[in-house]
C-alpha positions as CSV (number, residue, x, y, z in Angstrom):
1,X,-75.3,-22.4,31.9
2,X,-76.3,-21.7,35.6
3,X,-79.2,-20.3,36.6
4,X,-78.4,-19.1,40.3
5,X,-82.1,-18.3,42.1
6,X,-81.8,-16.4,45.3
7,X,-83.8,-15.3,48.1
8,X,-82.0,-13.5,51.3
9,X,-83.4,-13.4,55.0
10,X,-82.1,-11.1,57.6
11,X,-82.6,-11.6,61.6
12,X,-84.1,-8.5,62.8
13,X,-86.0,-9.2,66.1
14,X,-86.6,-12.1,69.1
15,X,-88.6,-14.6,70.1
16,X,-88.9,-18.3,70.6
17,X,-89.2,-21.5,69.4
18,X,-89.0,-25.0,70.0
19,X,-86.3,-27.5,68.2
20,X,-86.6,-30.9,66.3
21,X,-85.4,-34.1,67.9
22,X,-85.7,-36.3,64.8
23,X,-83.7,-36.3,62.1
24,X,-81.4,-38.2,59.7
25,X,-77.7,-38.6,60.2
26,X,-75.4,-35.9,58.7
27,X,-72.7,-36.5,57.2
28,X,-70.8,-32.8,56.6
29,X,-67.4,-32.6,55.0
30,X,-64.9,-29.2,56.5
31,X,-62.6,-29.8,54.6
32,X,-62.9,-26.2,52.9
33,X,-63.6,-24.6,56.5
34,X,-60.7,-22.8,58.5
35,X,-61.5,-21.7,61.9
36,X,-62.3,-17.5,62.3
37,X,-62.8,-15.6,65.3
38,X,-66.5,-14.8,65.1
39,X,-67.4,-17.0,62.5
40,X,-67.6,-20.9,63.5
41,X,-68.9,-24.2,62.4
42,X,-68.7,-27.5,64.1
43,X,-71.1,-31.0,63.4
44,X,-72.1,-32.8,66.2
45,X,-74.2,-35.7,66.0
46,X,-77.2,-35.2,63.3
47,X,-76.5,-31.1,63.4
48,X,-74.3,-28.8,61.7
49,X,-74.3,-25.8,64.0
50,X,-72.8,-22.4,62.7
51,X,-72.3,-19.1,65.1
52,X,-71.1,-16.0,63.8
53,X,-71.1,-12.2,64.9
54,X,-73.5,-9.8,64.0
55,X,-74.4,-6.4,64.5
56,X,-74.5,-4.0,67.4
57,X,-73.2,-6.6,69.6
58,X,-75.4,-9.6,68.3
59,X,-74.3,-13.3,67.8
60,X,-76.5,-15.5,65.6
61,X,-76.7,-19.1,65.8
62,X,-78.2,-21.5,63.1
63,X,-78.2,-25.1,63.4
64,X,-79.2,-27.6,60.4
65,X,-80.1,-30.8,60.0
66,X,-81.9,-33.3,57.0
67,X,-85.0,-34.5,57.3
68,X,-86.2,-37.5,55.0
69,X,-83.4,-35.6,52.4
70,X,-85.0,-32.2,53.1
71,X,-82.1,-29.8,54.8
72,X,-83.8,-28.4,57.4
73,X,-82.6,-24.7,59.6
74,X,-83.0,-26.6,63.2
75,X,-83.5,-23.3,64.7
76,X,-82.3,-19.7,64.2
77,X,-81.0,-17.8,67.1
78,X,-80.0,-14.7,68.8
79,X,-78.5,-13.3,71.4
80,X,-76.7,-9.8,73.0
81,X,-73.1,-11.4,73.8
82,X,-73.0,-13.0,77.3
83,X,-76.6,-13.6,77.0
84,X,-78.9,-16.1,76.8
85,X,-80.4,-18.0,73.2
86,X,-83.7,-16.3,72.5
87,X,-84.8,-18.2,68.6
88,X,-85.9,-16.3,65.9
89,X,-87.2,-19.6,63.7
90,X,-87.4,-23.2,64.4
91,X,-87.9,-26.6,61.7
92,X,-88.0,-24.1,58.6
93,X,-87.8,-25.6,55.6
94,X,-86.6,-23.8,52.2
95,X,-88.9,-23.9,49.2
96,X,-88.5,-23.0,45.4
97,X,-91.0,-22.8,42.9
98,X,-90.4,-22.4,39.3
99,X,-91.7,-22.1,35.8
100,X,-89.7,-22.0,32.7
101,X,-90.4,-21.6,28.9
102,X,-88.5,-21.0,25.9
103,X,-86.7,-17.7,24.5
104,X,-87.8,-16.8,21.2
105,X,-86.0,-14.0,18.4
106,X,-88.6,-11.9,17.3
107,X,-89.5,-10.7,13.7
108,X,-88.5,-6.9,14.8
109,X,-85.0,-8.3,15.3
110,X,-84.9,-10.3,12.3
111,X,-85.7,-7.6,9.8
112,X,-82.5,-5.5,10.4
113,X,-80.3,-8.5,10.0
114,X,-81.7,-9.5,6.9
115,X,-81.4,-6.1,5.3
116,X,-77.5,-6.2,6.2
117,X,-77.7,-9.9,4.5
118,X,-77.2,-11.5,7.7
119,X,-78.3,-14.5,7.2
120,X,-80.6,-16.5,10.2
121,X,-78.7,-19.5,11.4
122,X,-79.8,-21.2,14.5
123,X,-76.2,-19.7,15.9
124,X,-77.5,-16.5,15.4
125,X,-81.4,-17.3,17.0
126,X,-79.6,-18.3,19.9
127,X,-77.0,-15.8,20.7
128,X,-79.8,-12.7,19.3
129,X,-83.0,-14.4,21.4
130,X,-82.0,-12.9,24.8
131,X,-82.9,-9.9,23.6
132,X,-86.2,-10.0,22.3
133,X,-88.6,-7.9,23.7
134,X,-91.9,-8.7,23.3
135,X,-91.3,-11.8,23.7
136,X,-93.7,-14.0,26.4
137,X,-92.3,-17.0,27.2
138,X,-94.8,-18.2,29.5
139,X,-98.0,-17.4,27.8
140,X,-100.2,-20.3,25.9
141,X,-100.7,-20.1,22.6
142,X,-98.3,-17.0,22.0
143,X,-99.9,-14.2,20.3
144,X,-101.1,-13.5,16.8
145,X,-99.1,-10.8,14.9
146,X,-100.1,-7.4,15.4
147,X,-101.5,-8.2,18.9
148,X,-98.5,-6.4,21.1
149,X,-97.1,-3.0,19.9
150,X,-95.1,-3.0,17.1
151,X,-96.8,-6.3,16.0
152,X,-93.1,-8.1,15.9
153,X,-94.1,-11.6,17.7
154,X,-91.4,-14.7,17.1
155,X,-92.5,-16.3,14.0
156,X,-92.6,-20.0,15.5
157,X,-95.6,-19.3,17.5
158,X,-98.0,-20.7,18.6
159,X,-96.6,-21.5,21.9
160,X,-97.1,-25.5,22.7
161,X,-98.3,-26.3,26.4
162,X,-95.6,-28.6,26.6
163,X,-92.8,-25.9,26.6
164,X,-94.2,-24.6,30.1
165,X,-92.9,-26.5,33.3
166,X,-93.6,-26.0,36.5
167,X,-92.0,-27.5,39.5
168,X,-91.6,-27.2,43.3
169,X,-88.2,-27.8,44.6
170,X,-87.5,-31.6,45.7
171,X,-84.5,-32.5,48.0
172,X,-82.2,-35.7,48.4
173,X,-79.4,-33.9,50.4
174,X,-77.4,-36.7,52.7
175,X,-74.5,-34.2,53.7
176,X,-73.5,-31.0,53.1
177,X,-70.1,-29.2,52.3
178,X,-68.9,-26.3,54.6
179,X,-66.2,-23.6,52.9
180,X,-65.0,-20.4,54.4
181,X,-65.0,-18.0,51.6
182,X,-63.0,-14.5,53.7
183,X,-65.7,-13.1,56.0
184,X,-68.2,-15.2,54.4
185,X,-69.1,-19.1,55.7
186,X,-70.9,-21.0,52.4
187,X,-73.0,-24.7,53.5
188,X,-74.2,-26.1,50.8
189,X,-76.3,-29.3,50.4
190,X,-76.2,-31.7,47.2
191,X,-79.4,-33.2,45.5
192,X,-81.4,-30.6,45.0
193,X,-84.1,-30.7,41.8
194,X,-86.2,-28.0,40.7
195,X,-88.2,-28.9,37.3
196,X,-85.1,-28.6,34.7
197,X,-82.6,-27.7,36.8
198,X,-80.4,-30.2,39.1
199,X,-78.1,-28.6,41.1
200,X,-77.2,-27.7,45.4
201,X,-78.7,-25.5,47.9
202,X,-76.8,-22.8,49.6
203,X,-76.6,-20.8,52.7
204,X,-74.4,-17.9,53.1
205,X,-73.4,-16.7,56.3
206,X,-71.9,-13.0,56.5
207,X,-69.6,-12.3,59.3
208,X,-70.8,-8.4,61.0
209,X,-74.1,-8.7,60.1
210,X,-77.6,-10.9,60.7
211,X,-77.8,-11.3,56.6
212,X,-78.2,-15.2,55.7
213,X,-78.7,-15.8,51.8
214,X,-80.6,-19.3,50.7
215,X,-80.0,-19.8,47.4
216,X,-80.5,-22.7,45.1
217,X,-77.7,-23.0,42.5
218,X,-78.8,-25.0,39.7
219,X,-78.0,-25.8,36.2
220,X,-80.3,-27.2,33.3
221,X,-79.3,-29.0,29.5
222,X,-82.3,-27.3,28.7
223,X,-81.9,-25.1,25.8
224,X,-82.7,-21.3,25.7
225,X,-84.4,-21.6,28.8
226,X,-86.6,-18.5,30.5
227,X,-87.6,-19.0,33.9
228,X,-89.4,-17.4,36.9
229,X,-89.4,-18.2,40.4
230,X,-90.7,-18.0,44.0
231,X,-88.5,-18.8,46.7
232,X,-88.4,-18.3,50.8
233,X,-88.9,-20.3,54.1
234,X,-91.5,-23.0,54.8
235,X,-93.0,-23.8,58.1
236,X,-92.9,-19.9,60.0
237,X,-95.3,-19.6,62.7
238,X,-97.9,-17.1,61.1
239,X,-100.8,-16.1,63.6
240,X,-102.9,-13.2,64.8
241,X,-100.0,-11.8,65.6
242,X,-97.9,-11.4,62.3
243,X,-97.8,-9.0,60.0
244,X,-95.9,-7.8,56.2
245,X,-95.0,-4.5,55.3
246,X,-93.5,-2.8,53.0
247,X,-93.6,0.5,50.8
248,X,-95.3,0.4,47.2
249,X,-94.5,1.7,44.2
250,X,-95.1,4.8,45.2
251,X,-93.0,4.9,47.9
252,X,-96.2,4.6,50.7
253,X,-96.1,2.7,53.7
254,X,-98.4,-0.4,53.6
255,X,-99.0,-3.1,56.2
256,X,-101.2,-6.4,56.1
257,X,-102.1,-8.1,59.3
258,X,-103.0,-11.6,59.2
259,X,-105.4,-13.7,60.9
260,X,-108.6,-13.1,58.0
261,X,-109.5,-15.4,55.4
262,X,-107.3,-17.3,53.8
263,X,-105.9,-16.8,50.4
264,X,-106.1,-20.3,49.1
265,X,-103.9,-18.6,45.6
266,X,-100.6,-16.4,45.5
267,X,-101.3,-13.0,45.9
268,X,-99.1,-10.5,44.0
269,X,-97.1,-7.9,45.9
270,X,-95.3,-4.9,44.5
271,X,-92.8,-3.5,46.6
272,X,-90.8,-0.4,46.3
273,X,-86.9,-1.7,46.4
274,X,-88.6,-5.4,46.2
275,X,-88.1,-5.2,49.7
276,X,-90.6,-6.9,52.3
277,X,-90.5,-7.4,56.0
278,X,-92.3,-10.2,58.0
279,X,-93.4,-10.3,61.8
280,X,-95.0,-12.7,64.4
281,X,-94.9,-13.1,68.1
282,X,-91.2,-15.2,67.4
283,X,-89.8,-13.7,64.5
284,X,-89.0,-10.9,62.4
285,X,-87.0,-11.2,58.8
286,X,-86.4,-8.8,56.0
287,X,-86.8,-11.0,52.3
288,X,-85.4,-8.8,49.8
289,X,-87.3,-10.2,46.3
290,X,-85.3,-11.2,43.3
């Protein structure tokens, strides 16, 4: 089964940056690439560069390259047409995190079934275990029955530690592929691990507007799997400068500026829409959260 994860970027604002002059050679097949007006990818040397038209007059320009197997956004660019470069993001890495468990059928799914003499194969754990509702696939040991309303936990439990994994995403990309899907310009890069899942990363380019989606599309022989993830860009310049904001769950305006203390853990953020936007002195980008 795949198991697409998804993050999405948009180029909202200018700046600049500085590019790489290292990298590892690129091999980049086109052979799924036809030539648009306004949407355009050509490899030259150790980049794969992309230019498309976006909003309001815009044109957007990201380059890629691999470094040590790591595909790697060169640079991200803007520009009013006619005009010159100014770059939104340069030697930005993506990252994935992940964490999966096991899916488990609860007893509160079980009981009806039984009193219809249904009886509980392991074909019928494993189509009905999507739909459990208490269950908590990520918590060590499980629960003890009665603990959560309704008191319905799976009746395997406990929970062992080793059905947790986590994993950050590792890359051995040594090309990439370049299709033209209508109005829509797909790279993708092969070799991409992320704890269970093998699989590609993918950028998708949309012709008419500054939306780019990274997204790592990934399947796992796992069974039942339940995951959660993390995902965005790695290396953004983040000074005195920067700021996030976004609305909360009631729908209020809230901004964070940076330059305190450092969180050294992940802080939780809930956003109204899951939508967050991201500032600095070069760069300003929308990340919708999955």
């Amino acid at each position: 089964m795949v198991k697409p994860l998804v993050v999405a970027a948009v180029a909202a604002a200018i700046g600049l940056g500085a590019a790489s002059t290292s990298a590892d050679p690129l091999a980049c097949s086109l052979a799924g690439y036809t030539a648009t007006p306004g949407l355009a990818a050509a490899v030259a040397g150790e980049t794969l560069a992309v230019t498309w038209e976006g909003a309001r007059g815009q044109e957007l320009r990201m380059r890629f390259g691999i470094e040590s197997g790591t595909p790697t956004i060169r640079d991200l660019a803007i520009r009013r047409k006619g005009g010159a470069w100014a770059t939104l993001a340069s030697n930005v890495t993506p990252e994935f995190r992940v964490v999966s468990g096991m899916r488990r059928m609860s007893n509160q799914q079980m009981q009806p079934l039984r009193a219809l003499g249904v009886e509980i194969t392991p074909a019928v754990v494993d189509a009905e275990r999507w739909e459990a509702f208490w269950d908590a696939p990520l918590d060590i040991p499980g629960i003890a029955p009665g603990a959560r309303p309704g008191g319905n936990p799976p009746p395997d439990l406990p929970r062992s530690a080793a059905e947790i994994h986590r994993a950050t995403a590792t890359y051995n990309a040594t090309g990439c592929d370049v299709k033209t899907n209508g109005a829509r310009l797909e790279i993708s890069f092969p070799g991409l691990q992320l704890g269970v899942f093998s699989g590609r990363l993918q950028y998708t380019i949309y012709k008419g507007t500054g939306l780019v989606k990274q997204e790592a599309v990934a399947k796992t022989e796992e069974r039942a799997v339940a995951y959660k993830y993390d995902a965005g860009l790695k290396g953004l310049s983040i000074d005195k400068t920067s700021r996030a904001a976004w609305r909360d769950t009631a729908n209020v305006w809230q901004e964070y500026q940076f330059g305190g203390n450092k969180n050294e853990n992940d802080v939780p953020l809930s956003a109204s829409n899951r939508l967050l936007a991201l500032s600095g002195t070069s760069f300003s980008f929308l990340f919708p959260q999955n």
